[in-house]
N, CA, C and O atoms as a GROMACS GRO file, in nm:
protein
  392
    1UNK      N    1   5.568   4.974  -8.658
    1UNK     CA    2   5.645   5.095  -8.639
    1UNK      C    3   5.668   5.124  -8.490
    1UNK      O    4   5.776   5.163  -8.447
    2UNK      N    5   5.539   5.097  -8.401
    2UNK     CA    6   5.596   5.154  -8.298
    2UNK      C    7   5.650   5.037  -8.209
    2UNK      O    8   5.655   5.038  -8.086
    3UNK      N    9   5.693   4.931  -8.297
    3UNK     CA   10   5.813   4.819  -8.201
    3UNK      C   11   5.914   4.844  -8.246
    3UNK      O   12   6.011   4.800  -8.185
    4UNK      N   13   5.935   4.913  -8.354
    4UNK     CA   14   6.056   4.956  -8.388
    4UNK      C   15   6.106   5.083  -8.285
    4UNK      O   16   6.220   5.090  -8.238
    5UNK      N   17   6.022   5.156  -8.267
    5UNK     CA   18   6.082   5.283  -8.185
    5UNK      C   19   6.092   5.198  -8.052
    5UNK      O   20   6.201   5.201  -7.995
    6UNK      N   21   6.017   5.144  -8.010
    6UNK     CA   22   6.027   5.090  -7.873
    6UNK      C   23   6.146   5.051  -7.870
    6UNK      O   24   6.237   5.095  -7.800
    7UNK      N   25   6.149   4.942  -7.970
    7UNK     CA   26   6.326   4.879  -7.949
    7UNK      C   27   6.414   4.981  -7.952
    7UNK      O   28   6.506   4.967  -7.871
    8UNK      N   29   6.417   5.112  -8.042
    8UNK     CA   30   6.518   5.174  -8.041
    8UNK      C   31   6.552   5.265  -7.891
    8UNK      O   32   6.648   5.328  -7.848
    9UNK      N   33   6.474   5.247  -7.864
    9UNK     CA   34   6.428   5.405  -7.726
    9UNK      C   35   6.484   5.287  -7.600
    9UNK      O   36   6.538   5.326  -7.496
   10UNK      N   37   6.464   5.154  -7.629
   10UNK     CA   38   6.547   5.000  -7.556
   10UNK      C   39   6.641   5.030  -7.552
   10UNK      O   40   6.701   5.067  -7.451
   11UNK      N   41   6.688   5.024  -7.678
   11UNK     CA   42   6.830   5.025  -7.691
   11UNK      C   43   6.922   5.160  -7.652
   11UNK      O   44   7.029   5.144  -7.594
   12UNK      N   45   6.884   5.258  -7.678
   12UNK     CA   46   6.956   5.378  -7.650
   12UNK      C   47   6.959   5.369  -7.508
   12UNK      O   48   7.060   5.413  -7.454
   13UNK      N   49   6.836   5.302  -7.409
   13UNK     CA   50   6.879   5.320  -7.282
   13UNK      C   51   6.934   5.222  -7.214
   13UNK      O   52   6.946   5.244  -7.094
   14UNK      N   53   6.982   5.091  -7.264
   14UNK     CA   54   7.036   5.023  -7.243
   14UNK      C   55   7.218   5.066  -7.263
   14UNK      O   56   7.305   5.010  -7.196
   15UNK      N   57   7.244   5.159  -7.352
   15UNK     CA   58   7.365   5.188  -7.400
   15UNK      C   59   7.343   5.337  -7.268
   15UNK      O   60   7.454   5.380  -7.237
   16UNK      N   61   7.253   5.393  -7.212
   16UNK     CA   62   7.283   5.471  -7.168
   16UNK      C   63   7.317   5.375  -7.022
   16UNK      O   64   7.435   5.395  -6.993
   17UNK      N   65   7.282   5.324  -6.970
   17UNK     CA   66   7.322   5.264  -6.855
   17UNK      C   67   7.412   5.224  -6.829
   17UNK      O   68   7.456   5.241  -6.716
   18UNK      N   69   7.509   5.122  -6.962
   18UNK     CA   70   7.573   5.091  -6.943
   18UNK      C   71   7.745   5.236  -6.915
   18UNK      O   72   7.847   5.236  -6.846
   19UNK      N   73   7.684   5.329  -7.011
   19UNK     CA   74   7.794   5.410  -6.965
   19UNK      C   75   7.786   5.451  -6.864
   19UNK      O   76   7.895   5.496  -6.827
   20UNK      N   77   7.642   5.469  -6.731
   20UNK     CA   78   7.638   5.514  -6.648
   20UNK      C   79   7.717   5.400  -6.510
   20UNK      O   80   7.741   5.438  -6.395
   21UNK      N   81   7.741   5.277  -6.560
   21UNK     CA   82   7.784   5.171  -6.471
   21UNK      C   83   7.893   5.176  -6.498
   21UNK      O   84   7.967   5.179  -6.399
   22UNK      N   85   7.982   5.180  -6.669
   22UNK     CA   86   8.104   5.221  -6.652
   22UNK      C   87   8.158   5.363  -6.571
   22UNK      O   88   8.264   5.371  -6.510
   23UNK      N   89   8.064   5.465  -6.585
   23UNK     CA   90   8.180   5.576  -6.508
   23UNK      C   91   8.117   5.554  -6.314
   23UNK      O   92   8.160   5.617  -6.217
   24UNK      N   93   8.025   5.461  -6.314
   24UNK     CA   94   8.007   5.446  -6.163
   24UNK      C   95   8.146   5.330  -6.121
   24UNK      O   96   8.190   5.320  -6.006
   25UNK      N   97   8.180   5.278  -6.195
   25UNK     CA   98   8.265   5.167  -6.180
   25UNK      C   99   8.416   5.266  -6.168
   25UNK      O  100   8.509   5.239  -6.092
   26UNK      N  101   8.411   5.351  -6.236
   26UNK     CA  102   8.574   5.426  -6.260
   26UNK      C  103   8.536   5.513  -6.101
   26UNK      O  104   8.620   5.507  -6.011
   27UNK      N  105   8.420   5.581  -6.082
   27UNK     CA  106   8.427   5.703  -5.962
   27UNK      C  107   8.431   5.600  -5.813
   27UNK      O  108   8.448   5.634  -5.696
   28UNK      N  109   8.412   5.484  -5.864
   28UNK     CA  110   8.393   5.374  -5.716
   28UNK      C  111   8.574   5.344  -5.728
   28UNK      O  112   8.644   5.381  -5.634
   29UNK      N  113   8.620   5.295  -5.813
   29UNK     CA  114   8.807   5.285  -5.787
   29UNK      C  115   8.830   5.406  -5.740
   29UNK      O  116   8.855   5.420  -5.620
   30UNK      N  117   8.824   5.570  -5.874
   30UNK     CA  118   8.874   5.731  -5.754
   30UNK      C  119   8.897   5.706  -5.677
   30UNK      O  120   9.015   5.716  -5.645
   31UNK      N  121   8.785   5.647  -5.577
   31UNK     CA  122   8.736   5.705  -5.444
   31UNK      C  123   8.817   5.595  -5.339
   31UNK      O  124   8.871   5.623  -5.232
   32UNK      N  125   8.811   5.491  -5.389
   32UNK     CA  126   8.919   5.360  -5.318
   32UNK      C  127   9.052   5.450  -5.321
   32UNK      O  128   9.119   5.480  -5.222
   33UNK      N  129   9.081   5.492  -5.469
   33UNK     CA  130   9.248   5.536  -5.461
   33UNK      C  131   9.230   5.670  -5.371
   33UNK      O  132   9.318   5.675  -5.284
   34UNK      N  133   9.161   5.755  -5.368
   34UNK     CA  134   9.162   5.856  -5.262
   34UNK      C  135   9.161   5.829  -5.134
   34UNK      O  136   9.236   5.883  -5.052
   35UNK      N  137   9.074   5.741  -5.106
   35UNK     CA  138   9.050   5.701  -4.938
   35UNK      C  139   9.222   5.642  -4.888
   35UNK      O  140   9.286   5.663  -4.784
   36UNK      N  141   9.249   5.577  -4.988
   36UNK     CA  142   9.393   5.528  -4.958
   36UNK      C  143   9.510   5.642  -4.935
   36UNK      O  144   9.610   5.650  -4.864
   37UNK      N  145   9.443   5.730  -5.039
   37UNK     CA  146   9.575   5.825  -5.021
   37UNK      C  147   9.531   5.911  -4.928
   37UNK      O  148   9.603   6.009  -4.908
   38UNK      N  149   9.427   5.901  -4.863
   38UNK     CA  150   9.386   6.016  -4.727
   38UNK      C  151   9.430   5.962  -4.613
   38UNK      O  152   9.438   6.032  -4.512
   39UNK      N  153   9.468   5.811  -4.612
   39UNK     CA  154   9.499   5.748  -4.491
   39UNK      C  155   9.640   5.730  -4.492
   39UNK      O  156   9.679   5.702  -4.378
   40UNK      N  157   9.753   5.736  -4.598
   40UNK     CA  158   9.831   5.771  -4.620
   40UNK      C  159   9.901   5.851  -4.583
   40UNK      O  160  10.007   5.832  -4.523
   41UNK      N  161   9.849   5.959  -4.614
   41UNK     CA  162   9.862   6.152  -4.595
   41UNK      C  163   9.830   6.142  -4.417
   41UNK      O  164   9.923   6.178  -4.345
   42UNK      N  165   9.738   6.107  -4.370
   42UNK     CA  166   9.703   6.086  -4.215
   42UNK      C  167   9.828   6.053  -4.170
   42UNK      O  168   9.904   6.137  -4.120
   43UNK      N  169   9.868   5.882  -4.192
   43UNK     CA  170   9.997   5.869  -4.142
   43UNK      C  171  10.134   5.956  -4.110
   43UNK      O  172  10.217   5.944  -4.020
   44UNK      N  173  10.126   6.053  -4.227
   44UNK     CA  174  10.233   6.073  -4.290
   44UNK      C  175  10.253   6.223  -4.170
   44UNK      O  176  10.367   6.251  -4.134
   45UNK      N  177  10.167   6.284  -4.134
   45UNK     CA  178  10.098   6.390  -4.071
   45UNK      C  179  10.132   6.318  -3.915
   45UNK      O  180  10.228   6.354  -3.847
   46UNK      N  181  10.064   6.242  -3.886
   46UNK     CA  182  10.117   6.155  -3.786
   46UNK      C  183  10.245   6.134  -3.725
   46UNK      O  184  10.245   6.144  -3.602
   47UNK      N  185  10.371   6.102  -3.791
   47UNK     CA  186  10.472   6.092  -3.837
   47UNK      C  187  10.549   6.189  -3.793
   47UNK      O  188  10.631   6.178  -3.702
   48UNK      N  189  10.525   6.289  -3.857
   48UNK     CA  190  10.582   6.449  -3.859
   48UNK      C  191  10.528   6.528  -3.754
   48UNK      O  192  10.558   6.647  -3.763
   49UNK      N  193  10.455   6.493  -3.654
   49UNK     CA  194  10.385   6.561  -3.519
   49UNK      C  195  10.467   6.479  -3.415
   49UNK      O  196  10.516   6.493  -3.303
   50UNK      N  197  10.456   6.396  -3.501
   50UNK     CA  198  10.575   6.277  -3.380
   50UNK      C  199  10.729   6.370  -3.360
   50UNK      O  200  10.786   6.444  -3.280
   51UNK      N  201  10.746   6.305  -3.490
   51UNK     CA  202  10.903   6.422  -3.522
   51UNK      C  203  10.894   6.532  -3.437
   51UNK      O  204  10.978   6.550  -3.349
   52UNK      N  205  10.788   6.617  -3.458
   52UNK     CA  206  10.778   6.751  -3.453
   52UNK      C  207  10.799   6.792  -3.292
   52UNK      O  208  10.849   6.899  -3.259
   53UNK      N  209  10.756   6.701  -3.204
   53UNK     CA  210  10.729   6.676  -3.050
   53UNK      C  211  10.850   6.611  -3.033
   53UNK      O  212  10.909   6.717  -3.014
   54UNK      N  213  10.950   6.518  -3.022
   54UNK     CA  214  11.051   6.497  -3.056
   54UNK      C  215  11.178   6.556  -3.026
   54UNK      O  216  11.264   6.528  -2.942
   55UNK      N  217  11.166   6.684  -3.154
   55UNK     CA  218  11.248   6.772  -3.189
   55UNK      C  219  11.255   6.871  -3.071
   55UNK      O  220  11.358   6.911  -3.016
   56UNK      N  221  11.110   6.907  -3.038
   56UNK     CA  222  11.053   7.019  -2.990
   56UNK      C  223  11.140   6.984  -2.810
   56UNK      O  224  11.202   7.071  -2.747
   57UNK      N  225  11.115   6.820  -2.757
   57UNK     CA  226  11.184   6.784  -2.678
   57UNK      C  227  11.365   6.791  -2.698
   57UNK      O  228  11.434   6.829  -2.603
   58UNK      N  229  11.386   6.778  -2.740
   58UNK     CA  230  11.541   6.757  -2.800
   58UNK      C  231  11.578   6.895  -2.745
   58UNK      O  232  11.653   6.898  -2.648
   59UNK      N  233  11.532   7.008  -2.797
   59UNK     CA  234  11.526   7.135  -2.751
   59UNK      C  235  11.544   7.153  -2.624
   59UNK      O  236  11.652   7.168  -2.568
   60UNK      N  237  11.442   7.150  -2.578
   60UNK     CA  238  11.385   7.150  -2.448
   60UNK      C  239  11.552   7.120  -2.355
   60UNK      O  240  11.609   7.191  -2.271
   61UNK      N  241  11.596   6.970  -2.424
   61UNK     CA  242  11.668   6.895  -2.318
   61UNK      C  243  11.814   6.960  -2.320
   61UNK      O  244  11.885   6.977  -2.221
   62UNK      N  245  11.858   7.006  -2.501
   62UNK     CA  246  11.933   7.060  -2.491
   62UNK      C  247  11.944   7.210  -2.440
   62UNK      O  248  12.049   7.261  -2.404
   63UNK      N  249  11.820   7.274  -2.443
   63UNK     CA  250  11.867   7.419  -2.308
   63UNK      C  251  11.894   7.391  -2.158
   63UNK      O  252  11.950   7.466  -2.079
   64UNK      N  253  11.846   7.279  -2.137
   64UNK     CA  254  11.840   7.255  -2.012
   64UNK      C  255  12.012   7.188  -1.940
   64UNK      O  256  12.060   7.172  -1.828
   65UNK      N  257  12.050   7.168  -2.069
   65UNK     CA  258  12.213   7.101  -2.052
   65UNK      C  259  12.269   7.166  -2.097
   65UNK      O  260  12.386   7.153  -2.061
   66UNK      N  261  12.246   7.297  -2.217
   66UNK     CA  262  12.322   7.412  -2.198
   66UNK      C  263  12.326   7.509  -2.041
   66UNK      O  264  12.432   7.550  -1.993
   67UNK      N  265  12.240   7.525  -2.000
   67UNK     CA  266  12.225   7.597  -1.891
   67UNK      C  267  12.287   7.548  -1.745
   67UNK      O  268  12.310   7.624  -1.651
   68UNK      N  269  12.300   7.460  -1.747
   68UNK     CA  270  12.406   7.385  -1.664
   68UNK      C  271  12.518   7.401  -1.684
   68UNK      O  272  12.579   7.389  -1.789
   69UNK      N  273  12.574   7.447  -1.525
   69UNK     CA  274  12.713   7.495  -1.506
   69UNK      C  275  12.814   7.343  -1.493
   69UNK      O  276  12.784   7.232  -1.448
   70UNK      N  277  12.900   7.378  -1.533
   70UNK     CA  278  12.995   7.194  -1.511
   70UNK      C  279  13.096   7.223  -1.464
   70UNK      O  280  13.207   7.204  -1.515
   71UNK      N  281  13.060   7.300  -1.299
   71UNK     CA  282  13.134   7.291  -1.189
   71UNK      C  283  13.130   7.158  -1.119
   71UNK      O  284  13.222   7.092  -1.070
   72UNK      N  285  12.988   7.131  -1.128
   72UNK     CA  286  12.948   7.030  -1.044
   72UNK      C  287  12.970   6.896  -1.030
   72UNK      O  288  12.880   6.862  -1.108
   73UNK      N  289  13.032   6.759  -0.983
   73UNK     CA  290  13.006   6.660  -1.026
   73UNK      C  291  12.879   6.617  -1.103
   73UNK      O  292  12.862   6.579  -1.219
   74UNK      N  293  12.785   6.641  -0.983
   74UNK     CA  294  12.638   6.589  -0.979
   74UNK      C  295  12.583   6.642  -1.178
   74UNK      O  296  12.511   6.581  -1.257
   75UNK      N  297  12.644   6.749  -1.191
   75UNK     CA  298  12.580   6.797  -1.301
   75UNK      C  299  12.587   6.753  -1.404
   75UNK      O  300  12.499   6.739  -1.488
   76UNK      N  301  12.793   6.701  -1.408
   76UNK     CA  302  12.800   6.633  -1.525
   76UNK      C  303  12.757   6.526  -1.528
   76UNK      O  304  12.792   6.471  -1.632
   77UNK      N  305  12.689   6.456  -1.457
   77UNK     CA  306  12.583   6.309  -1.418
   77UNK      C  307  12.476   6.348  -1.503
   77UNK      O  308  12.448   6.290  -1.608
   78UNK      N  309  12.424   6.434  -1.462
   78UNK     CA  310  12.280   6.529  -1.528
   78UNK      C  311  12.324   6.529  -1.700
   78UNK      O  312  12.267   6.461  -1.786
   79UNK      N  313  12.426   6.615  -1.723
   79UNK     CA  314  12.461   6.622  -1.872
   79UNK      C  315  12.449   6.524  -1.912
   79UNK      O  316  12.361   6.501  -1.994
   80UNK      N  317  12.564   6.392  -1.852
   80UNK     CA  318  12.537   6.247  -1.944
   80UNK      C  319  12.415   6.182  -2.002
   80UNK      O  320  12.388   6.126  -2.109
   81UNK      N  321  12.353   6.213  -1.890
   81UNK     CA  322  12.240   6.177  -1.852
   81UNK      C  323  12.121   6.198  -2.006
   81UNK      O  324  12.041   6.128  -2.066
   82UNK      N  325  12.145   6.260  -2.010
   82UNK     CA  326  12.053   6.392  -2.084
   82UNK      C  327  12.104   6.335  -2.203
   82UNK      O  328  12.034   6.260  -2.272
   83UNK      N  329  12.238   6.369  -2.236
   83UNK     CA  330  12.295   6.349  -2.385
   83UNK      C  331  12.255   6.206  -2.394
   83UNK      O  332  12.201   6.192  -2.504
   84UNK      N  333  12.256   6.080  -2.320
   84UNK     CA  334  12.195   5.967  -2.379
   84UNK      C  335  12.023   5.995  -2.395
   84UNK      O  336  11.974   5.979  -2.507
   85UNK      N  337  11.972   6.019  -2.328
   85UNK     CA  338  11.822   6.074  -2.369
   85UNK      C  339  11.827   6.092  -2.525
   85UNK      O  340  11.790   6.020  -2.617
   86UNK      N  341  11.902   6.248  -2.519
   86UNK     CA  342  11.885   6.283  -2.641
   86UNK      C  343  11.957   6.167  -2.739
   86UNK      O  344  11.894   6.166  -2.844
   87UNK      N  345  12.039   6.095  -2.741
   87UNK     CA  346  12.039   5.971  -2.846
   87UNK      C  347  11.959   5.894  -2.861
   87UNK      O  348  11.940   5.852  -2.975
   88UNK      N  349  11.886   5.847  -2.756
   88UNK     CA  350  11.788   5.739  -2.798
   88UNK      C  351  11.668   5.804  -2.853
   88UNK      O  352  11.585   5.733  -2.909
   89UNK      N  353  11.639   5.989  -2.840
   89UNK     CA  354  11.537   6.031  -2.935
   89UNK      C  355  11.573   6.021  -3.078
   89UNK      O  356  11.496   5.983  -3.167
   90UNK      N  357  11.718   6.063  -3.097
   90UNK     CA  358  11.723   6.069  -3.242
   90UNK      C  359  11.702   5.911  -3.291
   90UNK      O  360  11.627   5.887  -3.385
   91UNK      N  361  11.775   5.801  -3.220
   91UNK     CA  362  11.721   5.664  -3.239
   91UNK      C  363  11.558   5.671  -3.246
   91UNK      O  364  11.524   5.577  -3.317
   92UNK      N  365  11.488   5.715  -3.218
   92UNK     CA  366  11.342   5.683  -3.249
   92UNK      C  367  11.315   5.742  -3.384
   92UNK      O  368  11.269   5.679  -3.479
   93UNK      N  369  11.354   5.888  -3.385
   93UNK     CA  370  11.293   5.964  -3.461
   93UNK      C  371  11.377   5.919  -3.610
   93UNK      O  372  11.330   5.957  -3.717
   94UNK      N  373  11.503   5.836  -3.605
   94UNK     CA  374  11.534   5.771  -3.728
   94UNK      C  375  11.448   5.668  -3.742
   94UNK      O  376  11.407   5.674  -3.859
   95UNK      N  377  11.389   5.560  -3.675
   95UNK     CA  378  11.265   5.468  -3.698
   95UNK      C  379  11.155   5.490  -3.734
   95UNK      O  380  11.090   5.424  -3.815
   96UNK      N  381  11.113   5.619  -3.656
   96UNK     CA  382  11.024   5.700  -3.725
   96UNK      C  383  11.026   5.691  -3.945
   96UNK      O  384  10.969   5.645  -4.044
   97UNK      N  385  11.133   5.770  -3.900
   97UNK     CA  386  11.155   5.782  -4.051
   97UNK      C  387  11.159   5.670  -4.131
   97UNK      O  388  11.119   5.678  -4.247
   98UNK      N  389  11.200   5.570  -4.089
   98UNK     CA  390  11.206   5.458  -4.202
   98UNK      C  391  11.125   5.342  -4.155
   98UNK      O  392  11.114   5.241  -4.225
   0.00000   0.00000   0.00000
């Protein structure tokens, strides 16, 4: 009798382990697919601070070429100047994006 309970009290914890290795096996992938999607989300955050600084310049360049009078030769040098700047940001900040 009491190899019978032994075996059974075996067996129940053998069946308990194994469910404890299956859901350690499922919370060990979660945590892979989370870590991935946190480094992801990082990038992505990354990305958009880039943009965000960028933009924030773009600004910047365009008050600074609004505020300029275009009496000047020299100035409209400055304007050109500036407006290619500001193209090769939006050229980044489209690479950015894709």
């Amino acid at each position: 009798m009491k190899k019978d309970r032994l075996y059974t009290e075996l067996q129940a914890l053998e069946r308990k382990i194994r469910l404890l290795l299956t859901d350690h096996h499922v919370l060990v992938k979660e945590n892979e697919m989370l870590k991935k999607e946190n480094v992801d989300l990082q990038n992505v955050i990354r990305n958009k601070d880039a943009q965000l600084a960028d933009f924030q310049n773009r600004i910047n360049i365009t008050t600074i070429v609004d505020s300029i009078t275009a009496g000047d030769v020299h100035v409209s040098e400055v304007k050109e100047k500036l407006n290619e700047y500001i193209k090769e940001i939006d050229k980044c900040i489209h690479y950015l994006n894709h």
